[in-house]
C-alpha positions in Angstrom: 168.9 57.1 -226.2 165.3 57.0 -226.8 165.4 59.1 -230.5 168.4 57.2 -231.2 166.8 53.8 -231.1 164.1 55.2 -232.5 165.9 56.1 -235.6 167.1 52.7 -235.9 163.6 50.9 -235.1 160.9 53.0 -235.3 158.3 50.3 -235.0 159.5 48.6 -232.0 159.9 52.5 -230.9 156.0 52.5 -231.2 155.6 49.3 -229.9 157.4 50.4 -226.2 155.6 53.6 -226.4 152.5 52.1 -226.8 153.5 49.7 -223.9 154.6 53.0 -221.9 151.4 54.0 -222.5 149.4 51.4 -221.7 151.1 50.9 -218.2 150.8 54.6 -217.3 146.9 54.1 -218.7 146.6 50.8 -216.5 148.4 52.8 -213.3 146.3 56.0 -213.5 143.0 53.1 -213.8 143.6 51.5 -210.5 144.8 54.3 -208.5 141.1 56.0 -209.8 139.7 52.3 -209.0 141.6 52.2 -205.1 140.4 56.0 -204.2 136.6 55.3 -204.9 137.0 51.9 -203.4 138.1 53.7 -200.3 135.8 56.9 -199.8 132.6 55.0 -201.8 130.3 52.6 -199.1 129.2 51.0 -202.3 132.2 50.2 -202.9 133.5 48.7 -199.8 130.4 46.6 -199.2 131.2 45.0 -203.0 134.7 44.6 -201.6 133.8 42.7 -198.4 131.5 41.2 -200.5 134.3 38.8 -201.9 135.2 35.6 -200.4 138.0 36.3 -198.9 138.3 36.9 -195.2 138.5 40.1 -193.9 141.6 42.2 -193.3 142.9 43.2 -190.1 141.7 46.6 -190.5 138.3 45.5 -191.1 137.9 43.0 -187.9 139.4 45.8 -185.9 136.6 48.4 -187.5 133.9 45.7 -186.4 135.7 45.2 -183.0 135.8 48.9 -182.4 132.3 48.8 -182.7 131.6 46.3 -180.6 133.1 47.6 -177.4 132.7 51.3 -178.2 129.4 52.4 -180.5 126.2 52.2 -178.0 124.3 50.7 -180.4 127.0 47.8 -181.0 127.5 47.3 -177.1 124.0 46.7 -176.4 123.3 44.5 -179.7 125.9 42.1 -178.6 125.0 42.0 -175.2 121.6 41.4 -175.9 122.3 38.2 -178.1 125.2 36.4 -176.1 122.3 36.8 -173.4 120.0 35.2 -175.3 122.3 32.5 -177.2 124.5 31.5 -174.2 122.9 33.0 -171.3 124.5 31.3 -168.3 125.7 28.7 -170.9 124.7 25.9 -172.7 124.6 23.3 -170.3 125.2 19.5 -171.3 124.4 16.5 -169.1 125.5 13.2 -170.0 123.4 9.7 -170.7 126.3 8.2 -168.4 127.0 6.5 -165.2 127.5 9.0 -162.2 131.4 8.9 -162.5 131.2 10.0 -166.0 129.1 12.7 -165.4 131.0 13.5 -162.0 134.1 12.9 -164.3 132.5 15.7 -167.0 131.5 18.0 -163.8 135.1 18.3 -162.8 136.5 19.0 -166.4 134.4 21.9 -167.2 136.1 24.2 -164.4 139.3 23.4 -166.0 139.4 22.7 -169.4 140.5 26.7 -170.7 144.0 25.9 -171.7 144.6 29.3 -170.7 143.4 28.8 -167.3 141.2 31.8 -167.3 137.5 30.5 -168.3 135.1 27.4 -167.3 133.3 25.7 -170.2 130.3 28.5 -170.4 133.1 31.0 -170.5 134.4 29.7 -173.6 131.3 29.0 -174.5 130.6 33.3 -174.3 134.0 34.0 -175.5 133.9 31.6 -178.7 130.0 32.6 -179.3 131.4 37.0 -179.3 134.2 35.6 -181.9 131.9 34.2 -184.3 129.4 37.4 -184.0 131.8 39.7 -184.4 134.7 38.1 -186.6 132.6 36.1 -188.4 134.5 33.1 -187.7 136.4 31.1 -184.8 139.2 28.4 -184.3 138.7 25.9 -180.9 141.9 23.7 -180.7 142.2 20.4 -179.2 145.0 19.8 -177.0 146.1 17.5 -174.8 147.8 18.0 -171.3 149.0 14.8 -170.3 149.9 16.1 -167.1 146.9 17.2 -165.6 144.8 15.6 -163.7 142.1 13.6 -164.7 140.6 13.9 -168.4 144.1 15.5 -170.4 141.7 17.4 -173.1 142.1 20.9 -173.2 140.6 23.6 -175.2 142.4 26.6 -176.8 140.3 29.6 -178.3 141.9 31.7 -181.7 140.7 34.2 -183.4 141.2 34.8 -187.4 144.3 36.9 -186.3 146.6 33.9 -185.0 146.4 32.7 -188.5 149.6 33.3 -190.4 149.0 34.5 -193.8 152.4 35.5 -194.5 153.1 31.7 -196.1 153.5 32.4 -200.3 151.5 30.6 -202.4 154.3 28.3 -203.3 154.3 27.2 -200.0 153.7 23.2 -199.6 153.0 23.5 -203.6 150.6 26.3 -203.4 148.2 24.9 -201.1 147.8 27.0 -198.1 146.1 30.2 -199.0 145.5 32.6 -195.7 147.4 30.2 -193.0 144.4 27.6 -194.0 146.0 24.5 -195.6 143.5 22.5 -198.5 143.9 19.1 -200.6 143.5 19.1 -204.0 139.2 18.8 -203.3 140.2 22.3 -201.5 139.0 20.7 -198.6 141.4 21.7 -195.4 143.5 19.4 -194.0 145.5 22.0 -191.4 145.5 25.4 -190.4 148.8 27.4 -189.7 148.9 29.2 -186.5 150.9 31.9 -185.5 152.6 30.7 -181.6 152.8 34.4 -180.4 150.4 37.5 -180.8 153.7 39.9 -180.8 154.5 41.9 -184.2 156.8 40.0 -186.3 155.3 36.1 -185.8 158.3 36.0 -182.9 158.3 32.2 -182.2 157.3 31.2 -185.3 154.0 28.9 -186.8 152.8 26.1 -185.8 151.2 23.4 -188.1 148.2 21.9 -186.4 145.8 19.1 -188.6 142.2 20.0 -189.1 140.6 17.0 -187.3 142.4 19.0 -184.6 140.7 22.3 -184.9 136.9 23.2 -185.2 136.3 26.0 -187.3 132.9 27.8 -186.5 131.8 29.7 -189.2 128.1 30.6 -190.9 128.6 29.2 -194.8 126.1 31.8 -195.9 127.1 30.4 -199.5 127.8 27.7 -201.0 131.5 27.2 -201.2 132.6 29.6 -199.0 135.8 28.4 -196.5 135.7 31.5 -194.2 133.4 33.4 -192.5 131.7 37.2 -192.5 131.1 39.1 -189.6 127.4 38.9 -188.5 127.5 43.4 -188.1 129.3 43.6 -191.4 125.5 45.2 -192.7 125.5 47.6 -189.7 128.9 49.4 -190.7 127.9 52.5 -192.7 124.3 52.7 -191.1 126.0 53.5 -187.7 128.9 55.4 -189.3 126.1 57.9 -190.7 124.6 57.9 -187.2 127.5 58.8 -185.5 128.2 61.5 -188.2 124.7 63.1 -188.3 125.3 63.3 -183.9 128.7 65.2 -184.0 127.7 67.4 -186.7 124.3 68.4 -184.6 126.6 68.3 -181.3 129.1 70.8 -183.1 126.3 72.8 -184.1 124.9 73.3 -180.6 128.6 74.0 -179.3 129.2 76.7 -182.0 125.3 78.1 -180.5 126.4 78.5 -177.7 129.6 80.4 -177.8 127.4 83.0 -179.1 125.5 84.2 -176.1 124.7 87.9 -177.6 125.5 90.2 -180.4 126.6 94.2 -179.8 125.9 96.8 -182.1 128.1 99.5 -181.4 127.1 102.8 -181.8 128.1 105.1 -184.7 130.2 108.1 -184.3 129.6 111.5 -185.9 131.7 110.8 -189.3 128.9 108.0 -190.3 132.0 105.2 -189.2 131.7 102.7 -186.1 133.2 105.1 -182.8 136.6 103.8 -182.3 136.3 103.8 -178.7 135.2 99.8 -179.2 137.8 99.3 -181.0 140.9 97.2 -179.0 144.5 97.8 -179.0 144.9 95.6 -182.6 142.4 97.5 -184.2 139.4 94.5 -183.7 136.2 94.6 -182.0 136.6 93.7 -178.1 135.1 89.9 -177.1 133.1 91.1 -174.1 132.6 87.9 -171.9 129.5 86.6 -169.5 129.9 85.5 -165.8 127.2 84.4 -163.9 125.5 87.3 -161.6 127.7 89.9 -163.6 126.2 93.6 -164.2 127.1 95.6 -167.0 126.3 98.8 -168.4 126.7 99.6 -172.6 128.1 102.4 -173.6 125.5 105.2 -175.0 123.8 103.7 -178.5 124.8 100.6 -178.1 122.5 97.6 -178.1 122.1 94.1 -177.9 120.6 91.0 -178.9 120.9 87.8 -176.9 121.6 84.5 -179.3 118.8 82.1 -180.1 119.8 78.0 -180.4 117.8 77.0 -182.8 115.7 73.0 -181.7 116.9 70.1 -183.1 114.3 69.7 -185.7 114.0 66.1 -186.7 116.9 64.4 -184.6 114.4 62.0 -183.1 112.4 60.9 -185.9 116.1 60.7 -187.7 117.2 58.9 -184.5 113.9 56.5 -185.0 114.6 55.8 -188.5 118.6 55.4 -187.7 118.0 52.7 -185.0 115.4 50.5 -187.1 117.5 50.4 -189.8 121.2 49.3 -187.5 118.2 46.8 -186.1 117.2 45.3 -189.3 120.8 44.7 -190.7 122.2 43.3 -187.5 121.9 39.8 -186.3 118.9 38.8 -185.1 118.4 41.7 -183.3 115.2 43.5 -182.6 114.7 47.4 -182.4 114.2 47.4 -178.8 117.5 45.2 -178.0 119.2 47.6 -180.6 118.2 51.0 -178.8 116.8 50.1 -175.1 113.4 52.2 -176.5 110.4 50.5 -175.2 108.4 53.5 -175.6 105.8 52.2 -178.5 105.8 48.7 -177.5 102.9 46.7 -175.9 102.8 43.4 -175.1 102.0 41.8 -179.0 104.8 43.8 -180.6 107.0 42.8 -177.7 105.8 39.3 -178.5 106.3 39.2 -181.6 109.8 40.4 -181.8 111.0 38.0 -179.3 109.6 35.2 -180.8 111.8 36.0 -184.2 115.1 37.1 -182.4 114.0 33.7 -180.4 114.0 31.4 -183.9 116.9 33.5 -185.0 119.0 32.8 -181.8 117.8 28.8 -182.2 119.3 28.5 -185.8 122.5 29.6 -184.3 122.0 27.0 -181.7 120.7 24.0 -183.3 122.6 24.3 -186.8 126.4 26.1 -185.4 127.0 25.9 -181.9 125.4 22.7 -180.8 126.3 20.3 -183.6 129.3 21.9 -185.1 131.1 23.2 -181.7 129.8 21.1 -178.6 128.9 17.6 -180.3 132.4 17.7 -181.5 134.2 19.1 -177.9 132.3 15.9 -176.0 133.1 13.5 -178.9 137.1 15.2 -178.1 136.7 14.8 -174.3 135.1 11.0 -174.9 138.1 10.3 -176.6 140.2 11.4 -173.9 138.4 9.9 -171.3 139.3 6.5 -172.8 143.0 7.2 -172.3 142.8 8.1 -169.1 141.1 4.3 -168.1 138.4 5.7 -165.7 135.5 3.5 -166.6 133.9 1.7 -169.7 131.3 2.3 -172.0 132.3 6.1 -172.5 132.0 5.9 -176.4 128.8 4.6 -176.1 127.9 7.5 -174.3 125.4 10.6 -175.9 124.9 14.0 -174.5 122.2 16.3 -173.8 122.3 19.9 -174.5 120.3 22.7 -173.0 120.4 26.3 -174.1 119.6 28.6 -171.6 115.5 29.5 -171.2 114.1 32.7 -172.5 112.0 34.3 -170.0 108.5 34.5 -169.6 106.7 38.0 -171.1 103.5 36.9 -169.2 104.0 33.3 -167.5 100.5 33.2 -166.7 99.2 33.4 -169.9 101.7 31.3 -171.3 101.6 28.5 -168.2 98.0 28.1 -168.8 98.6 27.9 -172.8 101.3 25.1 -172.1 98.7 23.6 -170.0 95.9 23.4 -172.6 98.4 22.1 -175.1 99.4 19.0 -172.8 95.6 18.8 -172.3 94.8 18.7 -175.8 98.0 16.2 -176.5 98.7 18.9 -178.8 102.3 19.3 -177.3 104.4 17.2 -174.8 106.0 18.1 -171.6 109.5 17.1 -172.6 109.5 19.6 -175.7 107.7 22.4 -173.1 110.5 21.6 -170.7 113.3 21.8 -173.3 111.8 24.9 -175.0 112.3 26.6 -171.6 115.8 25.8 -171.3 116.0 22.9 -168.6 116.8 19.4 -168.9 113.7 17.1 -168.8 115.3 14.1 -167.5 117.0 16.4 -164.6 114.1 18.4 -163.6 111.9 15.0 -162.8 114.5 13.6 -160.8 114.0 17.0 -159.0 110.5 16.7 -158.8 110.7 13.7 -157.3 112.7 14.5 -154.8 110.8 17.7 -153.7 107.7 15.6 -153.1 109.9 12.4 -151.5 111.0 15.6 -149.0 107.9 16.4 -148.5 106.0 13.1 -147.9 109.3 12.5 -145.2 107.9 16.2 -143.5 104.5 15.2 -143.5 103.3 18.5 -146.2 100.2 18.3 -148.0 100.4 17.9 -152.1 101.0 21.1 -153.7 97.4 22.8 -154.6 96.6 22.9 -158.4 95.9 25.8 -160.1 92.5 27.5 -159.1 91.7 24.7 -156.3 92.1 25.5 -152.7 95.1 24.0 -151.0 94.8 20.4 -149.1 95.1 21.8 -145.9 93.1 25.0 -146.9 89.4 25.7 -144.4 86.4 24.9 -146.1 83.9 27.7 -146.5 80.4 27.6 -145.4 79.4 28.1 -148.8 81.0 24.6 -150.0 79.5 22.6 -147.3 75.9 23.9 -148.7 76.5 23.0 -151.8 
């Protein structure tokens, strides 16, 4: 068929041979391309690199990680302590039945009825770390008692990105719906978890949905996970530990070496010889005595040390520290071998800015602002009491302990002293609420005036009620 058309049209001949060609050329190209994408880590960090969310198999390489690699469980344990702790707690600028109102909403407002607001607050702060980004979903429960609002938690997962490009005119593009300033206007949820999308997707407008992400660019619409640097440094970690491991296994089958003795002819005496013609394995038991057969000897293995594994080790966990989130050496590894109290200082003080950013500039304004202006909303509907849009919020992350509260307590003090600093932003910086921890105050010393107890002493003066010294009445 080929030669035949060829005899009648040799130039479009050449012509489809040369496209022939130039397929097979472009085939053999990509399949070259697709295998060093895969077994290069230069390659896949340019891949994930691209902004474009990541692919099931890649959250599921990062989750792995996360709940199975040391080093990943005790990174993200050490920030979700540090960035919500307990949980950030809000109190509102409101009457007491709003805030009694608010109280009673946090213990139920997991529209899977599992979590309190600080659990969400935990389980929506591990999505972003990990995923890179989170959906929170506003719904309402007219049903349930008092405020309706109720909070459901996705992951990048629930998304369905089976919808074609021609879908609602091309506009959705990874279950994320945009207008024409590619600005989104709804997201496309899967309703079921199960294989196969059973139930189908659910459409769901964006003033709806709050999605948490870091825009570490400008113009980027989804989010990276914060361990996406960590990958291949911890990969190479785990690799150099099995191969050493393997190593020491293979050691230590060898506990000794016999040299048979030879037999008259110059060859090996075949009395060592088993029934298939090999060497016999002779085997150790503890307390066993043997005796070798006449000329035979042996030598005991050696193990070699593991030269170098801990300065590897070292080297290994600085480097998984400096490419992770925020997190210090000593979070990363638990090694507080080579610390004193400066270093330790001056790594918590940058994990400490780096945990605020998240705070201040993702979780407070973009998440929480918008979950109180939601359950404001709701409140309104439900008739309870007036003035509820009026109403503002205060948040408070949890505190960061104290390295050395003495030396810190007295440097507070000298700042107040010096009006350098004011107690409000000490208080705050701590973790408590100002306003809430002078109505405390307050009431510890009206309790005490009502039991008749002396002021509490001030630092380095003797107590109201203390005896006087026979020095002090000299003086």
């Amino acid at each position: 068929m080929g030669e035949a058309f060829a005899a009648v049209a040799p130039q479009a001949a050449a012509r489809r041979a040369r496209a022939h060609a130039d397929r097979a050329l472009a085939v053999a190209q990509q399949r070259y391309v697709d295998s060093w994408s895969r077994n290069d880590p230069a390659a896949r960090r340019l891949e994930r690199s691209k902004d474009k969310p990541h692919s099931r198999d890649d959250r599921a390489r990062i989750r792995d990680l996360m709940v199975s690699n040391p080093f990943g469980v005790k990174m993200l344990s050490s920030l979700l302590n540090d960035l919500i702790g307990w949980g950030i707690t809000g109190i509102p600028k409101a009457n007491k039945r709003i805030v009694a109102d608010w109280k009673a909403w946090i213990a139920v407002c997991d529209h899977d009825e599992v979590l309190d607001l600080y659990g969400l607050q935990e389980l929506i702060a591990r999505t972003l770390l990990v995923d890179g980004e989170v959906f929170i979903i506003r719904l309402i429960d007219k049903k349930a008692p008092g405020n309706p609002l109720r909070l459901q938690v996705n992951d990048a997962d629930m998304l369905d990105t089976t919808l074609g490009a021609g879908f609602l005119g091309g506009r959705v593009r990874d279950g994320v719906e945009y207008d024409s300033h590619h600005r989104p206007v709804a997201y496309h949820f899967r309703t079921s978890r199960e294989a196969g999308n059973f139930g189908g997707t659910q459409r769901i407008p964006a003033e709806h949905v709050i999605h948490l992400f870091r825009r570490d660019e400008p113009g980027r619409r989804r989010g990276r996970s914060f361990f996406e640097a960590i990958l291949d440094p911890i990969e190479e970690i785990d690799g150099y530990l099995e191969a050493e491991t393997m190593r020491k296994r293979i050691e230590a089958c060898f506990a000794g070496f016999i040299t048979p003795a030879e037999g008259d002819d110059g060859d090996v005496g075949a009395v060592q010889r088993g029934a298939d013609g090999d060497f016999d394995t002779e085997s150790l038991a503890p307390g066993m005595l043997t005796r070798l057969r006449p000329g035979e000897t042996i030598a005991f293995g050696e193990p070699k040390a593991l030269g170098g594994m801990g300065e590897f080790m070292k080297w290994g966990g600085l480097r998984v520290a400096a490419g992770s989130a925020g997190t210090t050496y000593e979070d990363a590894t638990g090694d507080l071998s080579n610390v004193n109290f400066s270093s330790f200082k001056a790594g918590a003080l940058n994990k400490k800015r780096f945990v605020g950013r998240l705070q201040y500039l993702h979780l407070i304004p973009r998440c929480l602002d918008v979950i109180w202006s939601w359950w404001c909303e709701a409140h309104d509907m439900t008739g309870r009491g007036p003035g509820i849009a009026r109403a503002t919020i205060e948040w408070t992350p949890p505190p960061f302990e104290s390295i050395d509260r003495l030396k810190e307590a007295n440097a507070d003090a000298a700042e107040i002293a010096n009006r350098t600093n004011s107690r409000r932003k000490i208080v705050t910086a701590a973790g408590y609420g100002y306003d809430e921890l002078q109505d405390e105050i307050a009431a510890d010393r009206k309790a005490d005036e009502a039991r008749g107890l002396p002021e509490p002493a001030q630092p380095g003066a003797p107590a109201a009620d203390a005896p006087v010294r026979k020095d002090d009445e000299d003086a």
